[in-house]
C-alpha positions in Angstrom: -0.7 51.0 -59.7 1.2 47.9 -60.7 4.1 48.9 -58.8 2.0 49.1 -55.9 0.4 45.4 -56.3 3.9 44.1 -57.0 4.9 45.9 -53.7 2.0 44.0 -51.8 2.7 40.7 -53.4 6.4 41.3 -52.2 5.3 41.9 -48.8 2.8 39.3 -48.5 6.0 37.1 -49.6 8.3 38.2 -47.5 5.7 37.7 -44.6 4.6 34.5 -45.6 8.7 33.1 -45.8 9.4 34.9 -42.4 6.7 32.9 -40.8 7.6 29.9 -42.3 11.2 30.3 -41.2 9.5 31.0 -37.1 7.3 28.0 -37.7 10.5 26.0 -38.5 12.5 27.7 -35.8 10.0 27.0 -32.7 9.4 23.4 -34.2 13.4 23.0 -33.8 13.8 24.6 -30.6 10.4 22.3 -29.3 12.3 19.3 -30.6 15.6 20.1 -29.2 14.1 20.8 -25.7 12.5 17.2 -26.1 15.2 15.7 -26.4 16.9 17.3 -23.5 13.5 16.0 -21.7 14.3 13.0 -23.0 17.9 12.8 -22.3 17.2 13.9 -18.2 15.0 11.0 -18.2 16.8 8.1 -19.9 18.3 6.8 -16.7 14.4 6.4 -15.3 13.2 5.3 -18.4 16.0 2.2 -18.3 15.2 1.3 -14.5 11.5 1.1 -15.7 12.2 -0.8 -18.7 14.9 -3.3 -17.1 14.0 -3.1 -13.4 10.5 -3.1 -13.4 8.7 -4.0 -16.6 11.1 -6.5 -18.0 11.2 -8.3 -15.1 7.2 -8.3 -15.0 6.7 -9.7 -18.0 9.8 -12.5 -17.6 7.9 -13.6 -14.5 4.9 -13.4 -16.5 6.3 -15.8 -19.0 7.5 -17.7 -16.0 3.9 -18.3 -14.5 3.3 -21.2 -17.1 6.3 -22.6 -16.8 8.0 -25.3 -14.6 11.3 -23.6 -13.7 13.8 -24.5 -10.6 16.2 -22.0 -11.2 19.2 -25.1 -12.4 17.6 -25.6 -15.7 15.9 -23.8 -18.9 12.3 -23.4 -18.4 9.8 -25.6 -19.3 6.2 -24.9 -20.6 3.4 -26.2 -19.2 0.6 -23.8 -19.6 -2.0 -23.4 -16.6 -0.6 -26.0 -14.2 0.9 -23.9 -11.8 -2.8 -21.9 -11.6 -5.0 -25.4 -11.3 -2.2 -26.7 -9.1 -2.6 -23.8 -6.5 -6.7 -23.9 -6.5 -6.8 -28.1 -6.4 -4.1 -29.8 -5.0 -2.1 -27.5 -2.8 -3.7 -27.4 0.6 -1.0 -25.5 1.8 -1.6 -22.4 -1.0 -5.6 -22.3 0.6 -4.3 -22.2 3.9 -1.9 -19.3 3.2 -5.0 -17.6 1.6 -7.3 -18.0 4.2 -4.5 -16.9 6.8 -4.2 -13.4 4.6 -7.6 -12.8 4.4 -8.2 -13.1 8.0 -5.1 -10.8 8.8 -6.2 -8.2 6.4 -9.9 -8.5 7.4 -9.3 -7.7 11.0 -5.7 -5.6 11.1 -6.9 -2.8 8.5 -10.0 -2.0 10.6 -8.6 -2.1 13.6 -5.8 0.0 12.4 -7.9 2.6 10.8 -10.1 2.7 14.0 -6.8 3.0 16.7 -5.7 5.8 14.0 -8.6 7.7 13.5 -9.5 7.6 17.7 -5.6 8.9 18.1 -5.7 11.7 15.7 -9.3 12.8 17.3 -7.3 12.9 20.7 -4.5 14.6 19.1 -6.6 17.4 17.9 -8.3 18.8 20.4 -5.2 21.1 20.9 -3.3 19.6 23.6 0.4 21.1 24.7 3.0 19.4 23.4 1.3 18.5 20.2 4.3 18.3 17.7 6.0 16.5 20.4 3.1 14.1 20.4 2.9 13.2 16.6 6.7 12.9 16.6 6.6 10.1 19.5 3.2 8.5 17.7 5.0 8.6 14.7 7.9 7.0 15.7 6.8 3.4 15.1 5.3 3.1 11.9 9.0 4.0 11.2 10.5 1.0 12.5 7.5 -1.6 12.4 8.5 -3.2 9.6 11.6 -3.8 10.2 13.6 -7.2 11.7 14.7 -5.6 14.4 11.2 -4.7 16.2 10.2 -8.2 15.0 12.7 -9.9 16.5 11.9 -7.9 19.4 8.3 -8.8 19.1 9.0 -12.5 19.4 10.8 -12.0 22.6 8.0 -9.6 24.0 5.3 -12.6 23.6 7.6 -15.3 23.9 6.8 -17.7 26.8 9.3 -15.6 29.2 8.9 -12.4 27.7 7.4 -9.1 28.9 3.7 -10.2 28.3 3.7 -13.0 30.5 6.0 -11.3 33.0 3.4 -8.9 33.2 0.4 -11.3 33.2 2.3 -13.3 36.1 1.7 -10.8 38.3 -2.3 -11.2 38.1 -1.6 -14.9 39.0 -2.6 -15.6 35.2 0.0 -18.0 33.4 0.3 -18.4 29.6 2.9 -20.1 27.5 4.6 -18.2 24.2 1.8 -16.2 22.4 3.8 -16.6 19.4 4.1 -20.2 19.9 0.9 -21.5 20.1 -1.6 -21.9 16.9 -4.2 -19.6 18.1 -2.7 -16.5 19.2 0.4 -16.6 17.0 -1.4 -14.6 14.5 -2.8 -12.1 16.5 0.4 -11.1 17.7 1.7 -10.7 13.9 -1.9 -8.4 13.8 -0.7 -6.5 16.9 2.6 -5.8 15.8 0.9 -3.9 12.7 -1.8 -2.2 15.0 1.4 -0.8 16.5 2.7 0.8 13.3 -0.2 3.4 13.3 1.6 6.4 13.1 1.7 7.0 9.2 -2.5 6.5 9.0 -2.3 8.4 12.2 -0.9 11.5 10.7 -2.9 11.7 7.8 -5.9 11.6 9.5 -4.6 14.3 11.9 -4.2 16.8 8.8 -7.3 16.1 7.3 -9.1 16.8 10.9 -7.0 20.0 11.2 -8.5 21.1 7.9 -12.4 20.3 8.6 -14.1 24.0 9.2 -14.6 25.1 13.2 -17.7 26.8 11.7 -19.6 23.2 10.8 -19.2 22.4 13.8 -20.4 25.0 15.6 -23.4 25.3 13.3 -23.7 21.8 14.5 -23.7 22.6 18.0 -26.0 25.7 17.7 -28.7 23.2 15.9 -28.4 20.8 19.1 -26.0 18.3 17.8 -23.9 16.3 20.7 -20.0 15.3 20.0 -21.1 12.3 18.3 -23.4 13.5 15.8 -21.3 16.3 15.2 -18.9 13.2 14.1 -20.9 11.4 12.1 -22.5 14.1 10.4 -19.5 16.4 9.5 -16.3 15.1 10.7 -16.6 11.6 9.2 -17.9 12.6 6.1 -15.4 15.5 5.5 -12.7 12.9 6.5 -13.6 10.0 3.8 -11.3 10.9 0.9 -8.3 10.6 3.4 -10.4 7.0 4.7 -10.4 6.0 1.7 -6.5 6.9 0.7 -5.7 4.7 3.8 -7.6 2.0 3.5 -6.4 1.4 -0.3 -2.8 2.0 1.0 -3.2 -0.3 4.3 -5.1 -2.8 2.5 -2.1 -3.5 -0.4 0.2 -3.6 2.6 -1.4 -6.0 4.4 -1.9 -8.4 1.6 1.8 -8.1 0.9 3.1 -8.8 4.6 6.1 -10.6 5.1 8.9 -9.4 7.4 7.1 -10.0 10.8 5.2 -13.4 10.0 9.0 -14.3 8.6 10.8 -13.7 11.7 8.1 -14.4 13.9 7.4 -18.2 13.0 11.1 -18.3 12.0 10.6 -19.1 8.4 8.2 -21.9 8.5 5.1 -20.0 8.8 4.1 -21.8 11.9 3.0 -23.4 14.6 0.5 -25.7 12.8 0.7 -22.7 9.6 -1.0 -20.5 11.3 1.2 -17.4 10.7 1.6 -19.0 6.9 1.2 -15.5 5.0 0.5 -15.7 1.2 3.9 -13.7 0.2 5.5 -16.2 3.0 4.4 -19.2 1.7 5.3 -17.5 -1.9 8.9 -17.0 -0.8 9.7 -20.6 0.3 7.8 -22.1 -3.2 10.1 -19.8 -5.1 13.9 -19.9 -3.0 13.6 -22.3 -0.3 11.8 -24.9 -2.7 13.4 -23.4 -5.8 9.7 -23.8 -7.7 9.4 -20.3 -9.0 7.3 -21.1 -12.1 5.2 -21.6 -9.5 5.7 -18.5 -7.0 5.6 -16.6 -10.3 2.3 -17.6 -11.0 1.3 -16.9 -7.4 2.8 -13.3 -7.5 0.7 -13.2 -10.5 -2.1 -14.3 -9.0 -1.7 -11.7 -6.4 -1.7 -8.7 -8.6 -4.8 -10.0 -10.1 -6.4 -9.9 -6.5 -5.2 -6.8 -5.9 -5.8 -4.4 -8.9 -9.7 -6.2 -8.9 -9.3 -4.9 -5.0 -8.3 -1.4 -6.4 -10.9 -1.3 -8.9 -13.6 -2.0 -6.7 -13.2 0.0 -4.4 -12.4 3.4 -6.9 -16.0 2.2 -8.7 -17.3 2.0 -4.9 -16.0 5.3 -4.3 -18.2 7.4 -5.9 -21.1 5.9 -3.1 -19.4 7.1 0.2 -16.6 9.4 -0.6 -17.2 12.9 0.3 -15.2 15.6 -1.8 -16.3 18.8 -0.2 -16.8 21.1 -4.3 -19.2 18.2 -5.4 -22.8 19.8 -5.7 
């Protein structure tokens, strides 16, 4: 009997060592594959660290400080910030110039969007050919080249007034002139629609035939059927795009750039906040002060963000909610 107890203490021993000795093993081989993780991602984790957060917070620490790029900074707390909302005329007018830009283009380019991928998918021929050619712009709208291009278009001998001439209607340069100069800048974005366009496109391609027809058997015309399935089935992808379009609109530069040449004119009105940022921070070597406005900026936008994800929950329509 006591051989058999000092058998099943043996065992119990032996089990309890070999479990320790798997414990130890898997917590080695988990640690070991960490650091493999680990090692894979080191060349991300350094571009984060010294491409992205370090110069963050430097620029940060640059916001309260008077710094022309010569000489060592120089503290002086909130300046820059009561500079830009009390005695910088031209900061308000490069606000009010972004806010009317954003206010009108991102509408009008979710609308242009949303009525193209309707058109799109009522299964014409030809429809990958289509979305390839619609496409096709939002590829190069951004870049110098079409803005260049842009400026010629509505120049005061370019295509727009070649065409207009015709009517018997004269104009001078659209891009010249105070109050059309922006809306050119606005059309030149409206023309980039193929990236919203194609995501609206897939969403309508995924929207159930059978809603509609229920629809339709309960009396519904094309534009109830809209507005009371489409539309509503379609506002997760609305709102995707117009947090996406919104951020991009605020941070517009490259067309209002080569449009007024730089200068943000005629008479500022084509004076984009992230314009009017670059010449305070290289042209007139103030970047304390463009710091603090990029900061300023990010402020705007993540309270944008933030409002509209705690708005979400009012209008978006995710199809497994009950």
């Amino acid at each position: 009997m006591k051989s058999s107890r000092t058998r099943r203490v043996g065992l119990a021993e032996k089990i309890s060592r070999t479990g320790r000795t798997g414990l130890a093993g898997k917590s080695s081989r988990t640690g070991r594959e960490g650091l493999t993780a680990y090692l894979f991602l080191s060349p991300w984790l350094a571009g984060m660290v010294l491409l992205t957060i370090g110069p963050m917070l430097y620029s940060a620490y640059l916001a309260f400080t008077n710094y022309d790029l010569l000489s060592a900074p120089r503290w002086i707390g909130l300046d820059n910030f009561k500079r830009m909302f009390t005695a910088d005329p031209r900061y308000i007018s490069s606000v009010k110039v972004t806010l009317v830009y954003v206010a009108v283009s991102v509408p009008l380019l979710l609308i242009v969007s949303m009525v193209l991928a309707l058109l799109l998918n009522k299964g014409i021929k030809f429809l990958s050919g289509y979305r390839a050619l619609f496409y096709l712009p939002s590829l190069m709208g951004a870049s110098v080249a079409i803005a260049v291009l842009w400026r010629q278009i509505f120049g005061s001998t370019g295509l727009v007034n070649q065409v207009l001439s015709l009517f018997g209607i004269s104009h001078g340069s659209w891009v010249g002139s105070p109050g059309t100069a922006l809306w050119t800048i606005v059309t030149l974005n409206l023309w980039a629609f193929g990236a919203t366009m194609i995501i609206f496109l897939a969403g309508l391609r995924q929207v159930p035939a059978e809603l509609h027809e229920a629809a339709a058997v309960d009396g519904a015309g094309p534009i109830r059927r809209f507005f009371s399935v489409t539309l509503p089935l379609m506002t997760p992808l609305i709102f995707f795009n117009l947090l996406l379009d919104t951020i991009h609109a605020f941070q517009a530069f490259t067309g209002a750039f080569v449009v007024s040449r730089g200068s943000g004119g005629p008479a500022d009105s084509t004076l984009f906040y992230t314009l009017y940022l670059y010449q305070q921070g290289f042209a007139e070597l103030r970047m304390g002060y463009a710091s603090a406005m990029a900061w300023a900026l990010v402020i705007v936008l993540a309270a944008f963000t933030g409002f509209l994800f705690l708005t979400a929950r009012r209008w978006v329509y995710y199809g497994d909610e009950r």
